[in-house]
C-alpha positions as CSV (number, residue, x, y, z in Angstrom):
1,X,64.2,123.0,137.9
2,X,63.2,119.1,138.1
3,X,65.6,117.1,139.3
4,X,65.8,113.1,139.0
5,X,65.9,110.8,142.4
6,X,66.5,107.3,142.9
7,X,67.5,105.3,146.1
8,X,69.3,102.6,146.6
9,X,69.6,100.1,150.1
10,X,72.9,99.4,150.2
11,X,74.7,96.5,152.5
12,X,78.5,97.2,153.0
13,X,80.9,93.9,153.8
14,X,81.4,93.6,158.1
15,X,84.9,95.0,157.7
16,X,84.0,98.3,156.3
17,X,83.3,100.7,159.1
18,X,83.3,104.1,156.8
19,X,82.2,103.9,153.5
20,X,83.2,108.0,153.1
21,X,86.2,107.4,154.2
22,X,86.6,104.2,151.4
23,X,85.1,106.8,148.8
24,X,88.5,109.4,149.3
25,X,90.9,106.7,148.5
26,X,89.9,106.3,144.8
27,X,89.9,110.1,143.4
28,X,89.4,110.5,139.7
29,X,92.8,111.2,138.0
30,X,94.1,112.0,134.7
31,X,94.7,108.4,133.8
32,X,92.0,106.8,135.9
33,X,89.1,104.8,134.4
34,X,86.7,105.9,136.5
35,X,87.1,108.0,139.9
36,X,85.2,110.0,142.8
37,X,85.3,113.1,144.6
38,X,83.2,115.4,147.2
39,X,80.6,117.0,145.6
40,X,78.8,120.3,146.8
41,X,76.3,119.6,149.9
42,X,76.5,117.8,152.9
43,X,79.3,115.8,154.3
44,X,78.1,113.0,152.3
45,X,77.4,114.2,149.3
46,X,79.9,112.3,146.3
47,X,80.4,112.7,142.4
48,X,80.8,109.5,140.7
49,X,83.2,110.2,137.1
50,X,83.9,107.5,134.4
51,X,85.9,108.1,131.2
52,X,84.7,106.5,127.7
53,X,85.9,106.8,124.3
54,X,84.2,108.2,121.3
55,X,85.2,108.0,117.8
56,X,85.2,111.5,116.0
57,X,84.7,111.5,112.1
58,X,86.9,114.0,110.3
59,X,87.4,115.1,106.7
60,X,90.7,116.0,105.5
61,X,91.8,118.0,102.8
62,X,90.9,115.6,100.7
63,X,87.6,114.9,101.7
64,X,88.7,111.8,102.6
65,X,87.6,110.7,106.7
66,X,89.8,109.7,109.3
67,X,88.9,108.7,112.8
68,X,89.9,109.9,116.0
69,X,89.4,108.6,119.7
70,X,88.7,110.9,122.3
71,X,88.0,110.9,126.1
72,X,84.6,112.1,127.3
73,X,84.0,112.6,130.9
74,X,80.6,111.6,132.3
75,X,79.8,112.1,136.3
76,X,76.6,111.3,138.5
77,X,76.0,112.7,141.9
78,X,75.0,110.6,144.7
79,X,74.8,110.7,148.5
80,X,75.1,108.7,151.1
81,X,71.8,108.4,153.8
82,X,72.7,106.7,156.8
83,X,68.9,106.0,158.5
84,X,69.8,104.3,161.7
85,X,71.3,100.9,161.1
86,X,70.5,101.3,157.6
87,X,72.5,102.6,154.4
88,X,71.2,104.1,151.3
89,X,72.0,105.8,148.3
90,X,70.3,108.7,146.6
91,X,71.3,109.0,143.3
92,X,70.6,112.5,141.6
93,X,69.9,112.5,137.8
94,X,70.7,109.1,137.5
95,X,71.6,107.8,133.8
96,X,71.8,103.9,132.6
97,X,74.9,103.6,133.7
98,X,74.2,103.3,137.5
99,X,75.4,100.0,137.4
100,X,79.2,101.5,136.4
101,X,78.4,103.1,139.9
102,X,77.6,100.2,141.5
103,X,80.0,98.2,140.6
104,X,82.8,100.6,140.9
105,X,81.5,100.7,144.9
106,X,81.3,97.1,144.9
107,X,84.9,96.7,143.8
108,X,85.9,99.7,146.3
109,X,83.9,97.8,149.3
110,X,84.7,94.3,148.3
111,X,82.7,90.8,148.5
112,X,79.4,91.6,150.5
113,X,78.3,94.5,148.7
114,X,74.8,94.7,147.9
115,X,72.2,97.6,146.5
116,X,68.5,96.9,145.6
117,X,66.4,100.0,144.4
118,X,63.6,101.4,146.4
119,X,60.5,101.2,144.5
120,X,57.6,102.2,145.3
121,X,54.7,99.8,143.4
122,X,52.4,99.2,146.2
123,X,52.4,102.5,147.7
124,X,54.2,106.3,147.9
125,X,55.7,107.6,151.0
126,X,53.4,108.9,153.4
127,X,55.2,111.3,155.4
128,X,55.1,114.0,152.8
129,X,51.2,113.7,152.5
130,X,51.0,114.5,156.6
131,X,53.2,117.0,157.2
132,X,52.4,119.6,154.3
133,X,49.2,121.9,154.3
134,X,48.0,120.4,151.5
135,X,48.5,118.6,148.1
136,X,46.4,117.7,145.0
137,X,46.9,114.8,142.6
138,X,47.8,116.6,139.0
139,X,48.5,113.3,136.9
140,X,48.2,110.1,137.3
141,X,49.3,107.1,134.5
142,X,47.9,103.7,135.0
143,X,48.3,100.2,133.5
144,X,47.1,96.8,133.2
145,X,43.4,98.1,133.6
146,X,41.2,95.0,133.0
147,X,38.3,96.3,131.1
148,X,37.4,92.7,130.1
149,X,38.9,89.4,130.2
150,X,41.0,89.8,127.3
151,X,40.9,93.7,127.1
152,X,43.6,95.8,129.1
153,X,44.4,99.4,129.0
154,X,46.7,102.3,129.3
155,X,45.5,105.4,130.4
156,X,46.4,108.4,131.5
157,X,44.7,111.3,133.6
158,X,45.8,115.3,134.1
159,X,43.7,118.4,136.2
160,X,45.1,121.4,137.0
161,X,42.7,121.9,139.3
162,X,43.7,118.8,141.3
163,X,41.5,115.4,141.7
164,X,41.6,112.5,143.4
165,X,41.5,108.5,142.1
166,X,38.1,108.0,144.1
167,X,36.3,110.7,141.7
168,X,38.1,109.1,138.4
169,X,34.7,106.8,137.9
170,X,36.6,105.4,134.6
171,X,38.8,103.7,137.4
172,X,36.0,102.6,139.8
173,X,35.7,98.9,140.1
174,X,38.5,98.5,138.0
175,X,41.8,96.2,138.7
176,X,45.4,98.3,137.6
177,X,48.6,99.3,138.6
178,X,50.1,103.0,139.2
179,X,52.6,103.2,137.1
180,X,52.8,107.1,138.1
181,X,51.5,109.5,139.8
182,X,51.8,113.2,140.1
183,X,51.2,115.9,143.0
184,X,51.4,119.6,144.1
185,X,52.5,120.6,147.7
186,X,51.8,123.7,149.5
187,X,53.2,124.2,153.2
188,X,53.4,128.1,155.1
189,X,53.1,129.4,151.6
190,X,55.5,127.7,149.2
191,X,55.0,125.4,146.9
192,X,57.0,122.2,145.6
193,X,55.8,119.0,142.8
194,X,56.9,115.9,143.2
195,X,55.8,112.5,141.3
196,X,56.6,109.4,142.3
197,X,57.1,106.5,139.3
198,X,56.4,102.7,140.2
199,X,60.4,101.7,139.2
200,X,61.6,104.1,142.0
201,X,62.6,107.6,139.8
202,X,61.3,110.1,142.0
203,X,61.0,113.8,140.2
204,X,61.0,116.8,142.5
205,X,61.0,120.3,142.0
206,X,59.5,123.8,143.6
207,X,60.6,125.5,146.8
208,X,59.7,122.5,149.2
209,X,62.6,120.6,147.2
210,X,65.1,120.0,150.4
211,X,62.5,119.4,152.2
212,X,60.2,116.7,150.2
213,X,63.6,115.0,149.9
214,X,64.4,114.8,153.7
215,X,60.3,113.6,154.3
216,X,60.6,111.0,151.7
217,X,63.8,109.7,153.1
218,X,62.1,109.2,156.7
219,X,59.9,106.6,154.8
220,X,62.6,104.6,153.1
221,X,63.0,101.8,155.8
222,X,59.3,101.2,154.9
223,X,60.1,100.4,151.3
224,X,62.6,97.6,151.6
């Protein structure tokens, strides 16, 4: 299954010396607004929960409709990655409202909180690429192509086999941005995909999953 990353750099006020131990002292209850708890994983590991309303359409006997409120539930898991001196989030699945996250750990933390996503527009961790027996690029999306002074393009590139920009002659010479790009992994045997998008979201999937996450998270300090 492929499973949605982002990562956040995170900066926690002076005065807060354990931001898991902040997290415990706002569980989600039956009246709360919004909530967290521990979530399967490592120690760090954290399931954000909000409550919305939403307005149910009924027909009565009549055929006539009446409206009804009720609570829906929504949750995104997240975990904290303490990298030295530096704090991030990785966000799993993550869903527009990681700002309801944000600010809910903002208000938790207090003034001085701060989280910028990782991106990763001029480059892709590098770790990964050294430490696996080998990968191939299977897709690649690029933009802003300058084919002329006022002609740009969009375009997009698969192989199952595997290729690599330098033989995409299309591309040669050309000025554009990666707006994605997409590889398979093979280390001892197993085999993992990841692809990397240029606002951060991070896809990942195979048997080298746990471990393409722990390889990418060695780079992070590189991408702030």
């Amino acid at each position: 299954m492929q499973i949605r990353y982002r990562w956040f750099r995170i900066q926690l006020p002076t005065r807060v010396l354990d931001l898991g131990a902040l997290i415990t002292t706002c569980p989600f209850e039956s009246t709360s607004a919004y909530g967290f708890a521990r979530a399967a994983g490592d120690g760090a590991s954290y399931r954000f929960m909000w409550r919305s309303r939403v307005v149910v359409t009924r027909l009565d006997a009549e055929g006539a409709p009446t409206y009804e409120q009720i609570d829906s539930i929504s949750f995104t898991d997240f975990v904290v990655v303490e990298l030295d001196d530096l704090l991030f989030l990785r966000i799993e699945n993550p869903s527009r409202n990681i700002r309801d996250l944000l600010n809910a750990l903002e208000k938790l933390t207090g003034m001085g909180f701060t989280a910028k996503p990782v991106t990763f527009e001029r480059g892709r961790p590098s770790t990964i690429f050294d430490s696996v027996d080998s990968s191939k690029l299977v897709g690649l999306k690029v933009i802003g192509a300058v084919l002329d002074h006022d002609l740009v393009a969009r375009m997009e590139f698969a192989s199952k086999e595997g290729t690599a920009i330098e033989r995409i002659s299309v591309l040669a010479g050309l000025k554009y941005k990666v707006e994605f790009a997409a590889f398979e992994l093979f280390l001892t045997g197993l085999k993992g995909q990841i692809s990397f998008a240029a606002n951060g979201t991070v896809k990942i999937s195979g048997q080298l999953a746990p471990k393409i996450i722990n390889l990418i998270e060695q780079d992070l300090p590189h991408f702030i």
